[in-house]
Backbone as CSV, one residue per row, in Angstrom:
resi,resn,N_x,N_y,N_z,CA_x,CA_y,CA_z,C_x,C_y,C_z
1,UNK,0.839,-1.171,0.000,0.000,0.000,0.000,0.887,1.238,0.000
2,UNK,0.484,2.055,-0.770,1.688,3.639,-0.917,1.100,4.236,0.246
3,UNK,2.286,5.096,1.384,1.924,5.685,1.773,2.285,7.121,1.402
4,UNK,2.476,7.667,0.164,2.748,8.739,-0.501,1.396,9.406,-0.102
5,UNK,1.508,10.776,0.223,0.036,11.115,0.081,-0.268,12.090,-1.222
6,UNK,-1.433,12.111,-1.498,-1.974,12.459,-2.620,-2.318,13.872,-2.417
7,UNK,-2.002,14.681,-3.533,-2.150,16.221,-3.289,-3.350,16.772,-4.643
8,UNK,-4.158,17.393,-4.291,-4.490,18.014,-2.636,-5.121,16.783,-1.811
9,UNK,-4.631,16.757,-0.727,-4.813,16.079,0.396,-6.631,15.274,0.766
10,UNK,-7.366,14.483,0.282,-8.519,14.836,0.079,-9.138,15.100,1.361
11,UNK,-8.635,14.418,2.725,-8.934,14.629,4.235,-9.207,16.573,4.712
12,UNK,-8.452,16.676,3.836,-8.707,18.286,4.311,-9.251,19.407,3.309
13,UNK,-10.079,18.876,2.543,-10.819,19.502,1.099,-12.244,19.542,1.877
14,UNK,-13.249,20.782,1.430,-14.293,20.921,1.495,-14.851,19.905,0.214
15,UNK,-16.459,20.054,0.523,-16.854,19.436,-0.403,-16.223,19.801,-1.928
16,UNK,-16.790,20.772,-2.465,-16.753,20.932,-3.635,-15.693,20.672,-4.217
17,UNK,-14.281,21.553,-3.104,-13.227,20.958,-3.856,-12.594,19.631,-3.837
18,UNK,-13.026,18.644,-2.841,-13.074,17.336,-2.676,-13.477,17.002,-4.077
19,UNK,-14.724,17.063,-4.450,-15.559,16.919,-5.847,-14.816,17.330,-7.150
20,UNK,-14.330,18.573,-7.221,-13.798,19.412,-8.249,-11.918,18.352,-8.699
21,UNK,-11.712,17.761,-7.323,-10.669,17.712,-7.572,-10.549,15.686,-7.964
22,UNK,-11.148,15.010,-7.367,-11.600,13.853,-7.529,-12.882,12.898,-8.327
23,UNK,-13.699,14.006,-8.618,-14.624,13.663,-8.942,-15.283,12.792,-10.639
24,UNK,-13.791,12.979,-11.430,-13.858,12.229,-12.340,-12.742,10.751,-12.552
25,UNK,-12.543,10.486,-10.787,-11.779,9.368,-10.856,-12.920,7.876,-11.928
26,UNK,-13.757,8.033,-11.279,-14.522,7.672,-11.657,-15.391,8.285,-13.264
27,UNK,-15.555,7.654,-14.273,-15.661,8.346,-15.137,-17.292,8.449,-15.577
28,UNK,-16.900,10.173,-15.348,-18.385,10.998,-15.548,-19.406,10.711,-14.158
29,UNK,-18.970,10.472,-13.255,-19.838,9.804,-11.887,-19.516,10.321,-10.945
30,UNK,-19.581,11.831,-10.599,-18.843,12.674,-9.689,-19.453,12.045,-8.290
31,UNK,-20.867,11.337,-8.663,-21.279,10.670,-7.415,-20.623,10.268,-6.086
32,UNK,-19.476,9.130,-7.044,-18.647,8.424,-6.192,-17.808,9.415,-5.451
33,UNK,-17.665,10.416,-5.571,-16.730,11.362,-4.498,-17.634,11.942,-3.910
34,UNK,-18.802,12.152,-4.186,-19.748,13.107,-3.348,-20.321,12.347,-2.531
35,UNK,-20.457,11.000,-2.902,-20.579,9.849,-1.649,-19.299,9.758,-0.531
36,UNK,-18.467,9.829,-1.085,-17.221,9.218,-0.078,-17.054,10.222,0.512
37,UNK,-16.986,12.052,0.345,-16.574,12.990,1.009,-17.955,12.973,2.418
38,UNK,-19.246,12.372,1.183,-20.381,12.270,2.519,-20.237,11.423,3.786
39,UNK,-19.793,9.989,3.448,-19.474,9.549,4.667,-18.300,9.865,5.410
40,UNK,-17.529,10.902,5.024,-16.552,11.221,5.774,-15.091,10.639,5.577
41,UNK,-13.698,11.598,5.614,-12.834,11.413,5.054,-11.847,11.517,6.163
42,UNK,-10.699,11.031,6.120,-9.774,11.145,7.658,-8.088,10.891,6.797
43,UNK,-7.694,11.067,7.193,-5.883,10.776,7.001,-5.948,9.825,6.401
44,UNK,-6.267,8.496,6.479,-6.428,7.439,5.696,-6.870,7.230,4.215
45,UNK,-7.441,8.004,4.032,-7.998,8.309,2.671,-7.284,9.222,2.064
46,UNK,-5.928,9.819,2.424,-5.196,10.255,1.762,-3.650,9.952,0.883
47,UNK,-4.189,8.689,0.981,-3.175,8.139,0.281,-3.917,7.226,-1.010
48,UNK,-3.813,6.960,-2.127,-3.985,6.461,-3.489,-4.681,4.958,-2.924
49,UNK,-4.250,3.905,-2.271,-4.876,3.203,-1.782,-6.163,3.702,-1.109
50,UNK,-5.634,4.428,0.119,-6.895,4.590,0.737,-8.134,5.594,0.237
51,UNK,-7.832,6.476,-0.450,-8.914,7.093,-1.276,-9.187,5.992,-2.182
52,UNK,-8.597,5.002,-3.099,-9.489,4.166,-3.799,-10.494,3.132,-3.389
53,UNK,-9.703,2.279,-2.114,-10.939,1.693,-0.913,-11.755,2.555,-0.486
54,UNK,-12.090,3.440,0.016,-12.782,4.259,0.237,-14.593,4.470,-0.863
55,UNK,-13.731,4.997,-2.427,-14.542,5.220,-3.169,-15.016,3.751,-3.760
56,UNK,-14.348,2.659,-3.777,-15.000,1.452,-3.865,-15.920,0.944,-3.373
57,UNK,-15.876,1.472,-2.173,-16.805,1.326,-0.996,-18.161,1.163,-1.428
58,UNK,-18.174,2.755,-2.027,-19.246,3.716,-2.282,-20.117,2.741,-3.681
59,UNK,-18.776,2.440,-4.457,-19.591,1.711,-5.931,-19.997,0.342,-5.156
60,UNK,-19.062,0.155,-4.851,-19.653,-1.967,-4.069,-21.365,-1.964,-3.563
61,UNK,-21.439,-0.516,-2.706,-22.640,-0.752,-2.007,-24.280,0.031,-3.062
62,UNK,-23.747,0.170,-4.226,-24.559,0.700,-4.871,-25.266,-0.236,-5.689
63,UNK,-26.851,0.334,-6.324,-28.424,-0.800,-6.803,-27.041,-1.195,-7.979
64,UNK,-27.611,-2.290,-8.365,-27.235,-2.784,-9.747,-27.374,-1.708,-10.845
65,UNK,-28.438,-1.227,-11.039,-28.800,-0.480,-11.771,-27.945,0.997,-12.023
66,UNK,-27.498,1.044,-10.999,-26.415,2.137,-10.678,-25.284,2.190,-11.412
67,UNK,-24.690,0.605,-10.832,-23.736,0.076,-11.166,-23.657,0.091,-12.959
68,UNK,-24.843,-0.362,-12.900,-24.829,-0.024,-14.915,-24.811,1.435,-15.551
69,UNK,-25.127,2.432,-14.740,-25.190,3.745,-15.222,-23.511,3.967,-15.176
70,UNK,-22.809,3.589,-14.224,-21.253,3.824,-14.049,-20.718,2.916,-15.596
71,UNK,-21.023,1.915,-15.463,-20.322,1.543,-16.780,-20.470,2.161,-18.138
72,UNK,-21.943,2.036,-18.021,-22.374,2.672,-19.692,-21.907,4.315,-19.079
73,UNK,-21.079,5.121,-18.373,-20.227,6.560,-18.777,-19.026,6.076,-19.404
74,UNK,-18.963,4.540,-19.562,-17.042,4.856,-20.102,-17.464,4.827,-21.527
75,UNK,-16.674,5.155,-22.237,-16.959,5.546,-23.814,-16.450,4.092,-24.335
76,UNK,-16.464,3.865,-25.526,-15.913,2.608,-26.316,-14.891,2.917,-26.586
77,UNK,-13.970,1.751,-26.428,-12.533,1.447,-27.074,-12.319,1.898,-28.374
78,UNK,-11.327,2.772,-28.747,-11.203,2.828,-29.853,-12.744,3.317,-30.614
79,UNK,-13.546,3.604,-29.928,-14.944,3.793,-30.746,-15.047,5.450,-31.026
80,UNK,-15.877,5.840,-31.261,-16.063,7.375,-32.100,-15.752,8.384,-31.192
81,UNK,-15.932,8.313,-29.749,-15.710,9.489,-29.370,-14.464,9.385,-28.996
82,UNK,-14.018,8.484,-29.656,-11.999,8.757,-29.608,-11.855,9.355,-30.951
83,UNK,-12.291,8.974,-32.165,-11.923,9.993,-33.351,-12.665,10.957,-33.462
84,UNK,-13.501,11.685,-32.350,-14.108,12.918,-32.410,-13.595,13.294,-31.352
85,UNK,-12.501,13.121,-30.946,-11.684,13.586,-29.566,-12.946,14.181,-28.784
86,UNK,-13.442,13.288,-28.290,-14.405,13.351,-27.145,-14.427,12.739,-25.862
87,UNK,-13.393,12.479,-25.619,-12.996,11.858,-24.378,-12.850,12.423,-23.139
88,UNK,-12.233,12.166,-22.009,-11.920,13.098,-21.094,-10.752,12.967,-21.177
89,UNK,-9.837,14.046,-20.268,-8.329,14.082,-20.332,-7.575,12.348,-20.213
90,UNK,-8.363,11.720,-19.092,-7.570,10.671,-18.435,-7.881,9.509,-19.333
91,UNK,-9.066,9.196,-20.169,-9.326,8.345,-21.019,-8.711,8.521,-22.390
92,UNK,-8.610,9.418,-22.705,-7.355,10.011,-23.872,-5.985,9.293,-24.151
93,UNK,-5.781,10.236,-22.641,-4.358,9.358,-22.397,-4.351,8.079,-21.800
94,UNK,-5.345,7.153,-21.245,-5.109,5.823,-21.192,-5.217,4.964,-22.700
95,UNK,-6.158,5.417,-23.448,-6.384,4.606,-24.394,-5.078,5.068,-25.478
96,UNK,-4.445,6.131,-25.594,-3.349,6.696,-26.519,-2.528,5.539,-25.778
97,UNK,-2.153,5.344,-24.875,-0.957,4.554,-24.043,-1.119,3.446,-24.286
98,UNK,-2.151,2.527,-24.519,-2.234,1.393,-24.740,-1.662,1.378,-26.919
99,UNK,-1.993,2.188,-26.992,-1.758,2.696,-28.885,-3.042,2.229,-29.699
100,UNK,-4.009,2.840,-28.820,-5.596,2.354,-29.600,-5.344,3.877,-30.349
101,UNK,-4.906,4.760,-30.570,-4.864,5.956,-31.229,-4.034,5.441,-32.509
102,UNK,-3.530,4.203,-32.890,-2.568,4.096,-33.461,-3.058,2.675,-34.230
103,UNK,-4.595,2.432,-34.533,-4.991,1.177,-34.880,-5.083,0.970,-36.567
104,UNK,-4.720,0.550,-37.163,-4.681,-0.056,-38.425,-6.750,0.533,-39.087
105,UNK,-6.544,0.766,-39.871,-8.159,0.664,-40.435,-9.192,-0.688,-40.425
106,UNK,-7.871,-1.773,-40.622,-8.410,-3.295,-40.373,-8.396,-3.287,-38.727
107,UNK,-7.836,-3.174,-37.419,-8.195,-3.180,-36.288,-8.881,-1.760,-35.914
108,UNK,-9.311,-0.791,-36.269,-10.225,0.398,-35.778,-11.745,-0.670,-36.324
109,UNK,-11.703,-0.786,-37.298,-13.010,-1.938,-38.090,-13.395,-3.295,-36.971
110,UNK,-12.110,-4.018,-36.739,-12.631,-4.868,-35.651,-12.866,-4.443,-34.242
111,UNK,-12.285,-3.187,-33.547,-12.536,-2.767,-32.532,-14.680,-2.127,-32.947
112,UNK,-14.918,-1.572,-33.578,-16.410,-1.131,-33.903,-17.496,-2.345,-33.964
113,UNK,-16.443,-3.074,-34.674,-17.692,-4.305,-34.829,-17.281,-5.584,-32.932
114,UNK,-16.330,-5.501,-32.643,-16.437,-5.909,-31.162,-17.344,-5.118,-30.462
115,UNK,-17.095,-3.660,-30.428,-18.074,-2.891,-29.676,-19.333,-2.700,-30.020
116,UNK,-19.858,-2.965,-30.751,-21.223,-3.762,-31.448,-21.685,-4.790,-30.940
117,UNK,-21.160,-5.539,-31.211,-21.712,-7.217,-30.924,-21.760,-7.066,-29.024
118,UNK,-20.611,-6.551,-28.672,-20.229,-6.395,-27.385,-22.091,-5.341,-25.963
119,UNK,-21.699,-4.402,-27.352,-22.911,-3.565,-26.407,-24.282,-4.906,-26.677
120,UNK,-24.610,-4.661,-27.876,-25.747,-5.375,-28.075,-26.028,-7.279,-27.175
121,UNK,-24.685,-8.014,-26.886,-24.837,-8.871,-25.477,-25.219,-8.337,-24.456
122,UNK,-24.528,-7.143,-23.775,-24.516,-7.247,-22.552,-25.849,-5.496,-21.858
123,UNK,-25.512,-4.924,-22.873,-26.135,-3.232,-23.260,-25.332,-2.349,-22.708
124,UNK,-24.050,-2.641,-22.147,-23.105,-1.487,-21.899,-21.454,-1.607,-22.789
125,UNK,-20.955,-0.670,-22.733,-19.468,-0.995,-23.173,-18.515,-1.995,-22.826
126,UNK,-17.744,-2.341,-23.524,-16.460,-2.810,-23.240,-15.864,-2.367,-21.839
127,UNK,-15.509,-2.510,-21.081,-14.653,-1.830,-19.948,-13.384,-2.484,-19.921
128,UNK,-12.438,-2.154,-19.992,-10.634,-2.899,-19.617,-9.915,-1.804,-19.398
129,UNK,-9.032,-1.934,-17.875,-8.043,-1.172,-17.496,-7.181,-1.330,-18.575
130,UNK,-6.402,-0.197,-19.427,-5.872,-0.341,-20.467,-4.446,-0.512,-20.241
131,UNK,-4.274,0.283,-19.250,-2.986,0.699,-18.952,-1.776,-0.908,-18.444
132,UNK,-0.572,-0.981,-19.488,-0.207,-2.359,-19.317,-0.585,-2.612,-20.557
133,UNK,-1.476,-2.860,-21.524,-2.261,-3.444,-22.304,-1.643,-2.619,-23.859
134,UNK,-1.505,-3.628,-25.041,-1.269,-2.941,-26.093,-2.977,-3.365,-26.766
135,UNK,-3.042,-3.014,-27.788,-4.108,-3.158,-28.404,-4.856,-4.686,-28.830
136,UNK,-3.768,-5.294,-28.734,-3.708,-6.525,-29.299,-3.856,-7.412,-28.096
137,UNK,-3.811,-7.310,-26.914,-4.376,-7.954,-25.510,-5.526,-7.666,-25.523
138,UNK,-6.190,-6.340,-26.046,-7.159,-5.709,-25.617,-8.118,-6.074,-26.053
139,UNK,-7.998,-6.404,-27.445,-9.145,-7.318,-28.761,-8.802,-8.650,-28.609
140,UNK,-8.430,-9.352,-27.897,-8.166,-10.581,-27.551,-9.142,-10.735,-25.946
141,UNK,-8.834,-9.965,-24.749,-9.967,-10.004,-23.946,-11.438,-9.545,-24.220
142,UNK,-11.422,-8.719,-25.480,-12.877,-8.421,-25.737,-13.133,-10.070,-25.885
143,UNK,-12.855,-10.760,-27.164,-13.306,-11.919,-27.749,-13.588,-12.978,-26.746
144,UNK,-12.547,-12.718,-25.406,-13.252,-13.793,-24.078,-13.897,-13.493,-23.739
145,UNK,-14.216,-12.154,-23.390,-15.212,-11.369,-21.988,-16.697,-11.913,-23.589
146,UNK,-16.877,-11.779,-24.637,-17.872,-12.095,-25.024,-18.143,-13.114,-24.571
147,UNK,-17.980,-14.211,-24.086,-18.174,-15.345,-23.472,-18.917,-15.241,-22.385
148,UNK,-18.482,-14.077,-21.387,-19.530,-13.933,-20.308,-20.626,-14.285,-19.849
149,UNK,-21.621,-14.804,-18.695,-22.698,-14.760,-18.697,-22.774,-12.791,-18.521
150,UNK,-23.985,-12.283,-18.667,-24.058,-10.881,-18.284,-23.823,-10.681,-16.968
151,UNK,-24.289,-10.750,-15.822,-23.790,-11.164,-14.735,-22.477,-11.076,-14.338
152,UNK,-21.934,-12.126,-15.135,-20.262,-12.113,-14.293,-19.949,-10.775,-15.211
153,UNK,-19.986,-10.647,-16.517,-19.490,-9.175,-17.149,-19.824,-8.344,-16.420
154,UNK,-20.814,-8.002,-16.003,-21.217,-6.550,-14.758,-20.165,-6.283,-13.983
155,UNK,-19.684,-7.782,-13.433,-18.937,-7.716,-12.080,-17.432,-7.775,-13.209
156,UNK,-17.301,-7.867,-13.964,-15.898,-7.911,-14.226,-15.624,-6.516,-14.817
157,UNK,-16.658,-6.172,-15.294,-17.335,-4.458,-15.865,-16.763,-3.608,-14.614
158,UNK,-17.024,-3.676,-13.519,-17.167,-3.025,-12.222,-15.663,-3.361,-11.902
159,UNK,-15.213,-4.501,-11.583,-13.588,-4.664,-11.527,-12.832,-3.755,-12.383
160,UNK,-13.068,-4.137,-13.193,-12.151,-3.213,-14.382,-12.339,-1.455,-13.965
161,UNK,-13.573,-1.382,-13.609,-13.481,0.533,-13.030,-12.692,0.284,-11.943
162,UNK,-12.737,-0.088,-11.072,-12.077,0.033,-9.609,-10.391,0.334,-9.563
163,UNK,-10.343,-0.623,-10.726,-8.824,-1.014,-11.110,-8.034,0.301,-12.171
164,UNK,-9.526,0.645,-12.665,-8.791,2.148,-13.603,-8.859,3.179,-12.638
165,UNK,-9.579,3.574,-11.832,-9.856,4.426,-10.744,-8.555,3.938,-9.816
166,UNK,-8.081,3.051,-9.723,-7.162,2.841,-8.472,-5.560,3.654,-9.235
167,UNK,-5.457,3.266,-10.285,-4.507,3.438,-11.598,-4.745,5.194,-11.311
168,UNK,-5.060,5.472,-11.779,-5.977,7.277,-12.342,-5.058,8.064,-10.668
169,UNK,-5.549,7.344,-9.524,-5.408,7.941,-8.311,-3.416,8.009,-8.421
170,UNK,-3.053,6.256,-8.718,-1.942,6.434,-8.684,-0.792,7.504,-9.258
171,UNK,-1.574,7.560,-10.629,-0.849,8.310,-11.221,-0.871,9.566,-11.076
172,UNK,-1.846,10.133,-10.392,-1.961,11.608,-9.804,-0.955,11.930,-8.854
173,UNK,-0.490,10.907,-7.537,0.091,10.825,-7.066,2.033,10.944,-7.246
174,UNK,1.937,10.045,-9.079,3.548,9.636,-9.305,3.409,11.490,-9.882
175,UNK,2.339,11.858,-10.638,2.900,13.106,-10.748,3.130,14.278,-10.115
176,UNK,2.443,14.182,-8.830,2.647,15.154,-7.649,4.066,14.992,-6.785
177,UNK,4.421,13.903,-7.263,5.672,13.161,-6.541,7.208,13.755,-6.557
178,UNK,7.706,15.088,-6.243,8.492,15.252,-6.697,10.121,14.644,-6.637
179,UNK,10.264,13.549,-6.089,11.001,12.328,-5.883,10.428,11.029,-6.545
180,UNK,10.573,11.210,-7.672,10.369,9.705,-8.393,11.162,8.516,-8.279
């Protein structure tokens, strides 16, 4: 567990800027911070671990239905609102890092038609922590996760946020870090 702490500090943020400053760890779901600053925040939650347990918390104990509104905010892999640069800052640069910005016309074609077949199984997106991942892992776990019952995809849907949200925190952290 890092005990680096994360700046700004979230233990000592008012709401809003608690919100303003965390609030798209989670993508497009400022919820999850406006939940976690609600139940209350302490020293512990200021470190990248403990702010991500924290806001996990918040998604774990939420309706199913919820849980599906959090997924269907992540955009598609490689899908349109990456060539209409419509992304957010942090999904930009996760999916550029993996080199989905960098896909062949024959893999941008199979990434659309995965995310097709993909929404129309389950009715939400693709979800995969990218980061680690070249493109070619990435269209290779789509083709398993189609296998899914819907069910376990939800929950592997929901893993995969926790795990980009835990990532997102870290890296806020390596860049506040001025000792790398």
């Amino acid at each position: 567990m890092s005990s680096t702490l994360l700046s700004p500090r979230p233990s000592q943020l008012d709401r809003e800027a608690f919100v303003a400053a965390y609030g798209e760890i989670y993508e497009h779901s400022a919820w999850v911070a406006e939940q976690c600053w609600e139940r209350g925040l302490d020293t512990d939650h200021d470190t990248p671990a403990g702010l991500a347990a924290a806001m996990r918390e918040r998604v774990d104990a939420a309706s199913a239905d919820t849980q599906l509104t959090l997924i269907r905010a992540h955009p598609d892999l490689a899908g349109k609102a990456a060539v209409a640069d419509d992304l957010t800052a942090d999904s930009r640069s996760e999916q550029a890092g993996a080199g989905l910005d960098q896909c062949t016309a024959a893999e941008f074609a199979r990434f659309e038609r995965l995310n097709a077949e993909y929404r129309e199984r389950f009715g939400f997106p693709f979800v995969i922590a990218v980061r680690g991942l070249d493109r070619h892992d990435i269209l290779t776990a789509f083709e398993t996760r189609l296998d899914h019952t819907p069910e376990d995809e939800r929950r592997t849907a929901i893993e995969q946020i926790h795990r980009i949200a835990r990532l997102r925190l870290e890296q806020r952290e390596r860049a506040d870090d001025p000792h790398p």
